[in-house]
Structure formats: C-alpha cells, structure tokens
N, C-alpha and C positions, 0 to 999 in steps of 0.2 A: 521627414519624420524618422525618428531613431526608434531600432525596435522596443525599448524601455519608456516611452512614450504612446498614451492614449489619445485615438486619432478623433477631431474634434466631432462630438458627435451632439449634440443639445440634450437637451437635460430632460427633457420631455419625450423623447425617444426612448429611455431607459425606465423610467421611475423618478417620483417627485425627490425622494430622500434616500441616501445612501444608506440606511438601517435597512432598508426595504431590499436592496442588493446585497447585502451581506449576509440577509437569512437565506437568503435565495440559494446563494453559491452556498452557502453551510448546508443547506436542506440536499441539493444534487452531491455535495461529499457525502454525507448519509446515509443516501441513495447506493452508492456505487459501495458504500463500507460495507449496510446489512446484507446486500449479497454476496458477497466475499465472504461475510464471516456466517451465511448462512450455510454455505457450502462448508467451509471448515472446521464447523458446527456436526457435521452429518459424518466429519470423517470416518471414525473408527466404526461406523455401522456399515458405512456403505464396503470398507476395505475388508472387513468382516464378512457380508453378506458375498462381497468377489470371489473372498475364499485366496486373498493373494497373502504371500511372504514379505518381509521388508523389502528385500528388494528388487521384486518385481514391481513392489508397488511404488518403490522409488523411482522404478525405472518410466513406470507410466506417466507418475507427478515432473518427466522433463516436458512432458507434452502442453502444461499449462504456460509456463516462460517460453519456450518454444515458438508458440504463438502470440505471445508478445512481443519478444525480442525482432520476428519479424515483419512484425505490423507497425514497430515504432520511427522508420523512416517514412513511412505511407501517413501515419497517423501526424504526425509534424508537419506534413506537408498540407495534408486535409484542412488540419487549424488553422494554420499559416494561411490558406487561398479562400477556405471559407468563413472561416472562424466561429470557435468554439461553441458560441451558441446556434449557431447550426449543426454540428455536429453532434452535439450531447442530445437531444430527442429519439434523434436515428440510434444510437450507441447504448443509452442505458435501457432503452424498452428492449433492446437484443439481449445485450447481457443479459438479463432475467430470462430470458424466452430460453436461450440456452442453459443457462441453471437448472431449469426445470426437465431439461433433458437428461442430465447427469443424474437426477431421480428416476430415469428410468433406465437405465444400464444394466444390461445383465451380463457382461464380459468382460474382460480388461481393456481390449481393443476397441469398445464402442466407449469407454471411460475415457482412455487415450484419447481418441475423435474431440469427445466431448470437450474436454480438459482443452485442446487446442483451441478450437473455439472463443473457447471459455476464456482464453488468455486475451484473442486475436479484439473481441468487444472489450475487454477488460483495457484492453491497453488504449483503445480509440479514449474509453471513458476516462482514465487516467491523465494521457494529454489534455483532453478538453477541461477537465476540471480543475487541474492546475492551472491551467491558460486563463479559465473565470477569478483564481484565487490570487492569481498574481497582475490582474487587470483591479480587482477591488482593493489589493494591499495600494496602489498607485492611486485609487479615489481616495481612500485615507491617507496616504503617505505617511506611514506609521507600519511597523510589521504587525501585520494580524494574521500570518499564513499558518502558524501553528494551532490557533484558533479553527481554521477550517479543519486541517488536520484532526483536532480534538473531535470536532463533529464525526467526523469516516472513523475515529476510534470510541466513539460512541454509539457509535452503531453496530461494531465491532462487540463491543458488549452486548448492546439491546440483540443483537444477532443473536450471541451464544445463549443469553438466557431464553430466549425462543427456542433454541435447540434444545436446552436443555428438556423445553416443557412437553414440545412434540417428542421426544423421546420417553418421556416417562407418558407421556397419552400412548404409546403406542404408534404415533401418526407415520406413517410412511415418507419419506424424503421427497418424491413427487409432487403430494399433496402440502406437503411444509412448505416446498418450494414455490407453488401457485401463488400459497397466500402471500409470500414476498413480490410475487408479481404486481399481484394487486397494490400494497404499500406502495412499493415505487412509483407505478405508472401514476398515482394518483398524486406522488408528491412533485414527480415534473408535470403532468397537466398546472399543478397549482402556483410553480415558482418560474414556469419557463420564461412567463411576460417580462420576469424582472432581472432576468440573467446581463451582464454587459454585453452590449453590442459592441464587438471591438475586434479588426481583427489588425493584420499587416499589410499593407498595400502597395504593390514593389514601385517604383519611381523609374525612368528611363536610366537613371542614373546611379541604380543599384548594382551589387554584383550577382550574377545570375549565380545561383547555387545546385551544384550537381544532387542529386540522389544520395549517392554516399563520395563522401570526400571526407578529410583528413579532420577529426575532432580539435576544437581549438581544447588549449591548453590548462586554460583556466579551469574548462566544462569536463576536461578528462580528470584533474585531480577531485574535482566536487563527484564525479561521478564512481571512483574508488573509494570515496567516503561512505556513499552511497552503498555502493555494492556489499561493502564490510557488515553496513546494518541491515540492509535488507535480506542477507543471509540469514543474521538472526531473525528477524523479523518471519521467514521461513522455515525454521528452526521450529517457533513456537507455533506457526497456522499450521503446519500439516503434519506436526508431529506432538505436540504439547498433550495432545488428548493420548495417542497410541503412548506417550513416557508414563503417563499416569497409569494406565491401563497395563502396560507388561511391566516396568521397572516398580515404580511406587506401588500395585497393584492396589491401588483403588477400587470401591465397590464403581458395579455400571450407572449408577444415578449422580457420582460423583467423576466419571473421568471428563467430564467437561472442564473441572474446576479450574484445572492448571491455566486453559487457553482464557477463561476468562477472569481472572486475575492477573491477567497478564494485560488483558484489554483491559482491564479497569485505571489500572496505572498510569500506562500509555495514553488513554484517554485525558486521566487526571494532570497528567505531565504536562501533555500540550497544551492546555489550556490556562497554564502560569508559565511557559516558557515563555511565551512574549517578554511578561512582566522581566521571569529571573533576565532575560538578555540585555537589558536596561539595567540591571542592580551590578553583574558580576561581568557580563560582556560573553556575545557567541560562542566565541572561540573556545574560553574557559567554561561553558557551560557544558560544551561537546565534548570538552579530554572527559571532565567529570563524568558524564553521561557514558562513555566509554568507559570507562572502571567500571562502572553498575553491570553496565551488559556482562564483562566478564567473573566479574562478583556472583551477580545472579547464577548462571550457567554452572560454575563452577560449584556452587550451595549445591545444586539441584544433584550434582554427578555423585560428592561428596558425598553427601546425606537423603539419600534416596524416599524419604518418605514425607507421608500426606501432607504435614503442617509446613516443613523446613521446603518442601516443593514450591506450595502456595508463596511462601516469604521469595521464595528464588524468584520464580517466575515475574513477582511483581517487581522486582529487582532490574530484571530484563524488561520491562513494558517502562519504565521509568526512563534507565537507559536509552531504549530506542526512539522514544517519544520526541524528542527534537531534534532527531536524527536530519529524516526526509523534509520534515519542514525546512528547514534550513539550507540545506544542500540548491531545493526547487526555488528557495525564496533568492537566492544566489544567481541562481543561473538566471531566473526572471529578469533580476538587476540589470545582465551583464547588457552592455549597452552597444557589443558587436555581429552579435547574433538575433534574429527575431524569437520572439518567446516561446512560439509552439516548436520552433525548430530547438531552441537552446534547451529545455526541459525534452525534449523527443532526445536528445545526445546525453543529456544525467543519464535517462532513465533508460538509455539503450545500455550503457554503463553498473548501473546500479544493479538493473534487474538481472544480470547476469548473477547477483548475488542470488535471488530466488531461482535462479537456474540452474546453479548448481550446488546450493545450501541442499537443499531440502533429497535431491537423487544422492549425494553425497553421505548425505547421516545415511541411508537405507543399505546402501552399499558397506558402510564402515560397521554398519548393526548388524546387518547380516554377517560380517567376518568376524570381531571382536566385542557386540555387544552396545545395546542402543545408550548404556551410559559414555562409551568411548567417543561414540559421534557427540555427544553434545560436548563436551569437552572439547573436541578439536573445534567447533565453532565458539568458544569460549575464546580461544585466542582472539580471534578478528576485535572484541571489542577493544584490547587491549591495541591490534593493531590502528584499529579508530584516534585512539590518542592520543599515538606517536604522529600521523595521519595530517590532523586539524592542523599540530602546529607549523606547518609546513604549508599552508595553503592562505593566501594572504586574502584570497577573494573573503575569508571568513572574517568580517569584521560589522562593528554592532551597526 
C-alpha cells in the first residue's frame, strides 16, 4: 500500500455516506480554529493586563511555535503508528484545557509555560486534522481541502466575534475560555464516530524511517511556501489587534476589527478556492494570492487608519486563504512519503514562519516602529510569487 492510498477498510466501519465524514472532519477543523482564535481574540487584553512592551511580548510569543516546531516529528510519527483518529480526542480536549490556563497568567514566564503547551497540543491537533482532511479529499477524489480549511477560518471568525462580546461583557479570559471548552468537547463527543479510520501500516518491505533525517525535496519547497504565508498568517493573529490599537488607534470595542476582517476573507477565500483552482489552475491562483498578501500589508503600513486598515487586512485574509490548503493538499498527494509524516515535514517548515513572523515584528517595533515590521513581512507575499512558479508539485 502506497502512502497516498486508503488502507481497505469496509464502509460500515466508518459511516454509511461520505457527507457524514466530511462534516465530521470540518466540525474537528472548527474545533481546533475557535481555540486559536479564542486566544488571539484576548490578545491585547491579556499583553495589557502583563504589563509587557513589544518586545518582550515578542520575545515570549516564540514560546508558542517553539512548542510546535518540537512536537512536529513526534506528532508524525504518533499519526503515522496510530492514526489520526486516535489521536485527535486525546489532543483537542488538551488543547482547550491548556487555553484556559493562559486565562489564568499572571507573569510573563507562566504565559511563556503556557504558550509552549499551547503550541506542543496545537501541533498534535494540526497533524491529526490534516491527516483526517487529506484521508476524505481521497474518498472524494476531488480537492475539497480548502473547504476544511474554510471551516478552522470560520471559526477563526466565529472566535473573534465571541471575543469581541466577552470583552465588551466585561468577561474575564478564564471564564471566556471555559466556555470554548465546553463547545469543543461537545463537538468531538458528536463527530468522533464518523472521523476516518485510516492510518499507515509499515510492510516488511518498507524503509524504516529515522526520527529526523534529510527532508525530501519536493516537501522542502512546499514547505518554504508555507513558511512565507504562515508568517503572514502570524503577522495578523498576534499582532492585527495590537496594529489597530497603537498605529491605527482605534477605540477598545473596535480593535478587534482588524483580525476579524481578516478571518472573514480568509474564510470566505477558502471556500471558492476549490472552485477558482478548476477555472484559472493552482499555481496561478497562488502567484495571485501572493500579490494580495503584499498589497494588503502594504495598504495597512501606507495608510494607517480604520477604514483603509479593514480593506488591507481583508486583502491579506484573501491572500493567505489558499495558501496552507494547498501546500498540505500537496504533500498529502505525494506518493513517497506517508501522510502524517509528509504534512509533520510542511509544517515543520512552514511553521517556522509563525516562529519567527510574529517575535520578529516585536523586535523591529520595538527599534523603528510597529508600521516598519509589517512592511518587512509584506515582502514574503511577493516572495510567495516568485516561489509557486518554481515548484512543479503545484499543479491543478
């Protein structure tokens, strides 16, 4: 069996009809989105409440990637031996339980703690859920993986508008964060039955694969694509609310607005990007997509205020929207590597982009000014571009 291949499993073992598995996997991307964006939702309260500077508080947000970036050969390997829907119950009811810790912070160094954590479930959750999306794009045999993505950046909104509300209630972070516990848990009780069963199952006649060994070639330029948007992508979760709030100076019931305009786009993108990649072809959708990221960024630096911000940001959420789908739907494809392990190699790649996007602006803000750092990540979409056309795995 070849790892781009689903191992035979009867049809009664999963769910009578595949509609019923593809809400399933969208319902667990959801899951794993409105926690994320519940937490980056709370940002400039809680960096407020620390009492930190840019860039301390840069320095603490390497703590989140940090924790990913080291769990993503474990987390590969976990999918790969158990697979995915065994590991997604254990993985997202944690994620939440550590969320709700980060509401209870009173230091920088228990934030850091937290934040690592926070990466080390985030990152089990991210392998496994790609592993589900790119196991139902194969029961369809049609790309649907932007689709799931649309759901995690639908959540991403439904997130922020939650923040927004527990903010103007007054509600405390802690308390905001329980009640995301609750949501989740009760949406994997509901979808767990119908997740694929499917994992990789090595053969005598496989080759045994070390821990860390040498990235295939293909999986290293998909994962540079990666890394260029998932900066942005960083760019706008842990800083979009603090731009509104010190450059654009926004009132406090509006500095949400930026990051969720930004989720609405993104959201909105993914869920016709299937379609446009069937009309214009992947690869042209990505240069394009690339222009927008640094169009947008570059609005936002230019013209510093509320309305032309809003228009930026959505610029950037448009942009990055077929980013990651694309990149994971690739490496799923690739037909030399097993799944959790080829998407655990993107995303050790990519997320270096959130590893050092987001400490990087804090640092550059702190020396010459939080409009200077967005501009320097303005470039990557451009570098994006240049990027795709060079990468042959990109094709419709």
């Amino acid at each position: 069996m070849t790892s781009n291949t689903l191992p035979n499993i009867h049809p009664t073992e999963i769910v009578p009809n595949r509609k019923r598995i593809r809400l399933a996997v969208a319902m667990v991307y959801f899951s794993m989105g409105l926690g994320f964006s519940s937490w980056a939702s709370r940002i400039p309260d809680i960096k407020t409440a620390l009492q930190l500077n840019d860039a301390m508080f840069g320095t603490i947000l390497f703590a989140l990637p940090v924790g990913q970036f080291l769990m993503m050969p474990f987390s590969g390997k976990l999918v790969t031996r158990f697979g995915s829907h065994k590991v997604l119950p254990f993985a997202l009811p944690a994620y939440t339980i550590v969320l709700s810790l980060i509401g209870l912070v009173q230091t920088g160094w228990q934030l850091a703690l937290a934040l690592f954590l926070f990466g080390i479930f985030g990152n089990m959750c991210n392998i496994s859920v790609n592993t589900q999306g790119v196991a139902a794009e194969k029961i369809y045999q049609r790309s649907i993986m932007s689709s799931f993505h649309g759901g995690w950046s639908v959540a991403g909104f439904t997130g922020a508008l939650i923040g927004i509300a527990m903010i103007n209630l007054h509600i405390r972070p802690f308390w905001h964060f329980v009640t995301i516990i609750l949501v989740v848990w009760t949406i994997v009780w509901i979808n767990y039955p119908f997740l694929v069963r499917s994992k990789h199952r090595e053969k005598p006649g496989d080759p045994k694969r070390k821990m860390f060994s040498k990235p295939d070639g293909v999986l290293l330029q998909l994962g540079i694509i990666g890394f260029c948007s998932m900066a942005s992508e960083g760019a706008m979760f842990d800083w979009s609310g603090i731009y509104f709030k010190d450059v654009v100076h926004a009132p406090a019931s509006l500095v949400v607005l930026g990051y969720t305009s930004f989720m609405v786009m993104m959201a909105s993108g993914r869920f016709v990007a299937d379609y446009i990649v069937t009309k214009i072809g992947r690869k042209r959708l990505m240069q394009i997509c690339g222009v927008l990221i640094s169009t947008g960024l570059f609005t936002a630096v230019f013209f510093p205020f509320l309305i032309s911000c809003v228009l930026a940001f959505m610029l950037v959420g448009l942009g990055v929207s077929c980013m990651v789908p694309s990149v994971y739907s690739a490496a799923g494809r690739h037909s030399k590597v097993p799944t959790g392990i080829a998407l655990a190699t993107v995303s050790s790649v990519s997320f270096l982009g959130f590893l050092m996007g987001p400490p990087l602006i804090g640092y550059i803000s702190q020396a010459a000014g939080l409009r200077y750092s967005f501009a320097v990540i303005g470039v990557f979409g451009l570098g994006i571009t240049l990027l795709v056309s060079r990468v042959k795995a990109l094709q419709n």
